[in-house]
C-alpha positions in Angstrom: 24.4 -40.7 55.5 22.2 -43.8 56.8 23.7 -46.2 54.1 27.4 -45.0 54.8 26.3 -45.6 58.8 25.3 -48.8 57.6 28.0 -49.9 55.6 30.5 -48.8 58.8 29.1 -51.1 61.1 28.9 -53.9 58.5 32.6 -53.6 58.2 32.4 -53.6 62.2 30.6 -56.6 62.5 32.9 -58.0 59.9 35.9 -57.4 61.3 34.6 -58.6 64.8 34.2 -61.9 63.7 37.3 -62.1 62.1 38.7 -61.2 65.6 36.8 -63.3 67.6 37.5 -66.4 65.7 41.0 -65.8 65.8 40.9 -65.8 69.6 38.7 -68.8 69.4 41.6 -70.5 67.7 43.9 -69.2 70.4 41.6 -70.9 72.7 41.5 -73.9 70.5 45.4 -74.3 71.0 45.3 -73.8 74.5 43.0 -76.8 75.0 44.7 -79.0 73.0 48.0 -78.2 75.3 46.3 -79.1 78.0 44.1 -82.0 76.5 47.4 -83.8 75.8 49.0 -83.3 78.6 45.9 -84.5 80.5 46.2 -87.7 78.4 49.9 -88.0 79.6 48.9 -87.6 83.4 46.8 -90.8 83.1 44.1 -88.8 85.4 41.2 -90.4 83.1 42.1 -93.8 83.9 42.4 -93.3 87.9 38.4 -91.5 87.0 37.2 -94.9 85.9 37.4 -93.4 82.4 38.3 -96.0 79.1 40.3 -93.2 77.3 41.4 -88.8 77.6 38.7 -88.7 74.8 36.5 -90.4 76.8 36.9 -88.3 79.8 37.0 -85.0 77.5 33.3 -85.7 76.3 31.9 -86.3 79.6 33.8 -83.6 81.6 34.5 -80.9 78.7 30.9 -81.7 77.0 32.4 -82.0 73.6 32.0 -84.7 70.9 34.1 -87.3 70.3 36.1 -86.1 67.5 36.6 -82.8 69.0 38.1 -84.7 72.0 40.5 -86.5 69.7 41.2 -83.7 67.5 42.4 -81.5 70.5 44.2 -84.7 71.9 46.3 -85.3 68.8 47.1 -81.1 68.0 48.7 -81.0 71.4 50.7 -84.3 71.0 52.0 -83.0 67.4 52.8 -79.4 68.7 56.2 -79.9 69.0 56.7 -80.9 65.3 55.2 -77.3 63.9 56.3 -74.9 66.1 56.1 -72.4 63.3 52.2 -72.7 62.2 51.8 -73.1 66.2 53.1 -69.2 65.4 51.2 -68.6 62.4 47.6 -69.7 64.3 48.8 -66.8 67.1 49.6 -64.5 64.3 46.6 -65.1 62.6 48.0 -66.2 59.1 46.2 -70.0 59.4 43.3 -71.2 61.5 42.9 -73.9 64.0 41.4 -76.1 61.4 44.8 -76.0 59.1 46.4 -77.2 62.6 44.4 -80.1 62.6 45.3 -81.1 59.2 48.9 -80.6 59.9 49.1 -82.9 63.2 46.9 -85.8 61.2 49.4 -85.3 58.9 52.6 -85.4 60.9 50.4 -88.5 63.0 50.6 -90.7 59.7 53.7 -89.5 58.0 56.4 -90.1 61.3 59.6 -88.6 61.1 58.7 -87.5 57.2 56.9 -85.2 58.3 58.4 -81.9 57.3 56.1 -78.7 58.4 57.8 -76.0 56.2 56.8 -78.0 52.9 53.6 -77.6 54.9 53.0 -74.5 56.2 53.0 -72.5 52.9 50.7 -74.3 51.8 48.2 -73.6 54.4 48.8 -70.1 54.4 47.4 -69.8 50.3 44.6 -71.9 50.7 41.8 -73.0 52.9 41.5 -75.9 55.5 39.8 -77.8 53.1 41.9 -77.6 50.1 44.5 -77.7 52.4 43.4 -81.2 53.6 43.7 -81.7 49.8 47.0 -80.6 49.4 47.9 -82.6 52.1 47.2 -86.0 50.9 49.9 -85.2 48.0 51.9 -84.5 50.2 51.6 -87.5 51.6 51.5 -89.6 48.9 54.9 -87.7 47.9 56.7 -88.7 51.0 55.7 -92.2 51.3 53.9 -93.7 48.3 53.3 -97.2 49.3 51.7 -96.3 52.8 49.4 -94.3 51.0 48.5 -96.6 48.7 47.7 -98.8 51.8 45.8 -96.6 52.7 43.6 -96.2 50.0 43.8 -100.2 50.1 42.2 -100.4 53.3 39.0 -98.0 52.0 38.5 -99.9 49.5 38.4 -103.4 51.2 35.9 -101.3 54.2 33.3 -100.7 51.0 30.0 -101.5 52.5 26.4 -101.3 51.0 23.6 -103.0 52.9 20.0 -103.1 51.3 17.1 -103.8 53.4 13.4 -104.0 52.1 10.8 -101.6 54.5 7.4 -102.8 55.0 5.8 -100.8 52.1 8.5 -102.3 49.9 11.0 -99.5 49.9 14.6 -100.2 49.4 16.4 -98.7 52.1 20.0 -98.0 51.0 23.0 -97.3 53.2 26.7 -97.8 52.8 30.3 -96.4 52.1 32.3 -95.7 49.4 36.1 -95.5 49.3 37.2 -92.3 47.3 38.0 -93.9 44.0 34.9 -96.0 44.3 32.7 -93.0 45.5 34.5 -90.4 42.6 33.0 -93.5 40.3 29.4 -93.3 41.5 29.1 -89.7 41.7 30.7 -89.2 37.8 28.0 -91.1 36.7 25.2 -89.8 38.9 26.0 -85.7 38.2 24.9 -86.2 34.6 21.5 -87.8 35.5 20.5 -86.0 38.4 20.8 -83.0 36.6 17.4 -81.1 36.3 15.6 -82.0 32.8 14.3 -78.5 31.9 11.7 -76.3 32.8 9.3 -77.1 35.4 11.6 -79.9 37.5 11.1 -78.9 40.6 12.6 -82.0 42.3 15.1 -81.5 45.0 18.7 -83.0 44.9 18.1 -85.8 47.0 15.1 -86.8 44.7 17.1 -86.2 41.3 20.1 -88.6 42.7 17.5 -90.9 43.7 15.9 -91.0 40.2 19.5 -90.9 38.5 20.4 -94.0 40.5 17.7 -96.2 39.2 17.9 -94.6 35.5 21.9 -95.5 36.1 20.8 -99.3 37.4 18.8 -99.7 33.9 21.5 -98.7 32.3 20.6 -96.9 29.7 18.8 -99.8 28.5 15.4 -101.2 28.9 15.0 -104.0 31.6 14.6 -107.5 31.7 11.9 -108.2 33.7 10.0 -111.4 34.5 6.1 -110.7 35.7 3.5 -112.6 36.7 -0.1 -111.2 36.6 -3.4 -111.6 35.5 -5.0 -110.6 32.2 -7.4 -108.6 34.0 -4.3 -106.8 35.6 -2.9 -106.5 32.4 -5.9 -104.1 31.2 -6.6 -102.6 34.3 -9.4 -104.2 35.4 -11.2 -102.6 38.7 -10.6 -105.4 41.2 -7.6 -107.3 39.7 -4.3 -107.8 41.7 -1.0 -106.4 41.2 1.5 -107.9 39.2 4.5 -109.8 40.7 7.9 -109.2 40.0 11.1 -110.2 42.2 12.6 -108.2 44.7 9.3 -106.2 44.8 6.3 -106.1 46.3 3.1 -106.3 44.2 3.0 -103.7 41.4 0.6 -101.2 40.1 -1.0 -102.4 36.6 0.5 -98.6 35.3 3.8 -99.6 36.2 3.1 -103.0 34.4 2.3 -101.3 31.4 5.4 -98.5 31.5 7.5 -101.6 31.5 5.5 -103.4 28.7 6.0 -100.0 26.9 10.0 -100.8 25.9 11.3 -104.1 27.9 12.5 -107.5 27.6 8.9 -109.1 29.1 9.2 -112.7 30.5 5.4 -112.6 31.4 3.1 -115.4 33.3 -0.5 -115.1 32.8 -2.4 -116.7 35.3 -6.5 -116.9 35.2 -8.9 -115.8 37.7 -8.2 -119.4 39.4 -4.3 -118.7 39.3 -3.7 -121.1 36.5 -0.7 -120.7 34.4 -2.2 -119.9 30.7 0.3 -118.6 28.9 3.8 -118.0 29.5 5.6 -115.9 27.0 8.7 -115.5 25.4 11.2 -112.7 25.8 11.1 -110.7 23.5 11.8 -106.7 22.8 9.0 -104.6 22.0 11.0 -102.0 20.2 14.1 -103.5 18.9 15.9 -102.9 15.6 15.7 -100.8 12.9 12.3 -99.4 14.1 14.3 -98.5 17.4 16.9 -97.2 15.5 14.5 -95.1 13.6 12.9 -93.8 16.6 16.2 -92.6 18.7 17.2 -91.1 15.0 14.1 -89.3 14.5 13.6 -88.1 18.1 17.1 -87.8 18.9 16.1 -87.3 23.0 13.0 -87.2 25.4 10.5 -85.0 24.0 9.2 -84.0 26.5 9.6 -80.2 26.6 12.4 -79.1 27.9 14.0 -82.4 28.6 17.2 -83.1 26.4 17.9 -86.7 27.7 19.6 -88.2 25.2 18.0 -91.7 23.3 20.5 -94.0 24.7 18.7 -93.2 28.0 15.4 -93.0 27.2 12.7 -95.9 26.8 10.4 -95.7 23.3 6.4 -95.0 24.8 3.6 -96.2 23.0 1.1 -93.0 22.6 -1.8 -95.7 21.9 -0.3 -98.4 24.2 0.0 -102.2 22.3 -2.4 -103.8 25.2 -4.8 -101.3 23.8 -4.4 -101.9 20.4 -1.6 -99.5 19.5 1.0 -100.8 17.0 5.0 -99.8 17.4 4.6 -98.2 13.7 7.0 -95.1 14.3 4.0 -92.8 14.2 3.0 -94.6 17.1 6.4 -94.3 19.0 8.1 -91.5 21.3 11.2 -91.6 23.3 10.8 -90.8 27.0 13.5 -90.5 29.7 12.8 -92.6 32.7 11.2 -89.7 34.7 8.5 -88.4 32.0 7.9 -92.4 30.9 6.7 -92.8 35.1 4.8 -89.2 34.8 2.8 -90.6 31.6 2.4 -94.0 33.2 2.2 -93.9 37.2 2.2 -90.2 37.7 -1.2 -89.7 35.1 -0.2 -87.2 32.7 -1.0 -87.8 29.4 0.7 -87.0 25.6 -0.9 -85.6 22.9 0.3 -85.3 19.7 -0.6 -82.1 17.6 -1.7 -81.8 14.2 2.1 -80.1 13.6 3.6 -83.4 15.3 4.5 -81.6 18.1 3.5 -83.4 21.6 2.3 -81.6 24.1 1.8 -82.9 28.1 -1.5 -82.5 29.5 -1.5 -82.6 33.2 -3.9 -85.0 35.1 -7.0 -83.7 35.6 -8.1 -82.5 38.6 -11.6 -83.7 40.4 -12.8 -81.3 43.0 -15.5 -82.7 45.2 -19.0 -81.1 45.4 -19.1 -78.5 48.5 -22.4 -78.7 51.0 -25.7 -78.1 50.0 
């Protein structure tokens, strides 16, 4: 008896909402009668206002593209009488409308609503924006394609450096350009097994700089000291351009599986040495490797090897040869945890490798 109550005024509620979003469709077409008729009268401009849109935000407390939006359904109302009808008889919402007037607002006398208005009725306003752009496309192709012109000449990307050495990244994408990006990203910023608990934001993040490597190990020019080199308590960071001073870890995850221009300077900044470039792992032992291991080992992780960087267990600086016994492939993620983040890999007496967490210091409590 209580679930059936229950499931009675679920359906209630349900039905409600359904009701009163309908009616605040209604309402929706109401305003936008009047909002473009307000922008015929000219009243905004005797106000001291620059545009109707202007005036709707300050006097109607609504955003900017609501203003507009209102403003261009009631200019376009007499071009789809019939989904005008279909919004009153609840068949489409008040977002389908909007798609319809941009639509009839870029097509001109094209425009033809009952190609239109089917359409809305099957699908959502979303795919129905969707649909729309075919429609467009079908009617006028070479507007469209200036269109799609336009975005791509408005691409923008601006990179700025913060003052911890962050690279703050901002910018837009036409839809061609931004399909590109975000083809290439998915694959990458997909989580890599068991235990990645890394939000979305942080898995793009990581894809995009796995993407800018390209698969490949970098060429990088560093300048440091030995004493950086080996970690030495008190050295400085290395150097590298476009970067501020780096972490001897990160040094050495590079020096693991990268074209190394290095620049060894003494304690009294002298140059010393300066090194070729040259690939730590390159050839057939790197072809050996990505055959043997096929992906990141790291459990879980099925990176493939043409995106994964070949880690010394016993690093070279230390001694360690690149003998294939020596060598594992890593994605870009697991080589920073090993390196930077401080876990470590252990090989078992199976030849199975095993991560080992960094190890936790807790402080003495009071006496």
């Amino acid at each position: 008896m209580i679930l059936a109550e229950r499931l009675h005024t679920e359906d209630n509620v349900a039905r409600e909402l359904i009701e009163t979003e309908h009616l605040i469709g209604i309402l929706q077409l109401k305003a936008s009668r009047l909002a473009a008729e307000l922008s015929a009268t000219r009243r905004w401009d005797s106000e001291g206002y620059n545009s109707a849109g202007d005036w709707m935000r300050f006097k109607c407390q609504v955003t900017n593209t609501v203003a507009w939006d209102r403003i261009r359904v009631g200019e376009e109302l007499h071009r789809m009488p019939e989904s005008e009808q279909a919004v009153y008889d609840g068949e489409i919402g008040y977002a389908h409308l909007k798609v319809m007037a941009r639509t009839a607002e870029v097509v001109g006398a094209k425009f033809d609503e009952l190609m239109l208005l089917p359409l809305a009725r099957d699908t959502s306003p979303g795919k129905f924006y969707y649909k729309s752009l075919h429609f467009r496309h079908a009617v006028d192709a070479k507007a469209y394609c200036a269109e799609q012109t336009e975005l791509v000449e408005n691409r923008r990307l601006s990179l700025s450096t913060a003052e911890d050495g962050c690279l703050l990244v901002s910018g837009v994408l036409d839809p061609v350009g931004g399909a590109a990006v975000r083809t290439a990203l998915e694959p990458l910023a997909r989580k890599s097994g068991a235990g990645d608990d890394r939000e979305l934001e942080r898995r793009y993040a990581d894809a995009l700089v796995e993407l800018a490597c390209g698969g490949k190990p970098a060429n990088l020019h560093v300048t440091a000291t030995i004493e950086t080199l080996k970690g030495m308590v008190g050295a400085a960071g290395g150097e590298m351009e476009f970067s501020l001073p780096l972490s001897s870890s990160t040094i050495e995850r590079m020096a693991c599986d990268c074209s190394v221009s290095r620049v060894l300077l003494s304690e009294e900044s002298v140059v010393i040495d300066i090194g070729r470039s040259r690939r730590v792992i390159a050839g057939p032992a790197k072809r050996a490797l990505n055959a043997r291991d096929g992906h990141c080992v790291w459990p879980g992780c099925e990176r493939p090897a043409s995106w994964c960087d070949g880690h010394h267990l016993v690093h070279w600086i230390r001694g360690g040869s690149t003998d294939l016994d020596n060598l594992v492939l890593l994605c870009h993620r697991h080589h920073w945890k090993v390196h930077e983040g401080g876990w470590q890999l252990v090989k078992t007496d199976d030849r199975d490798i095993v991560p080992i967490a960094p190890t936790i210091t807790f402080g003495r409590g009071p006496d």
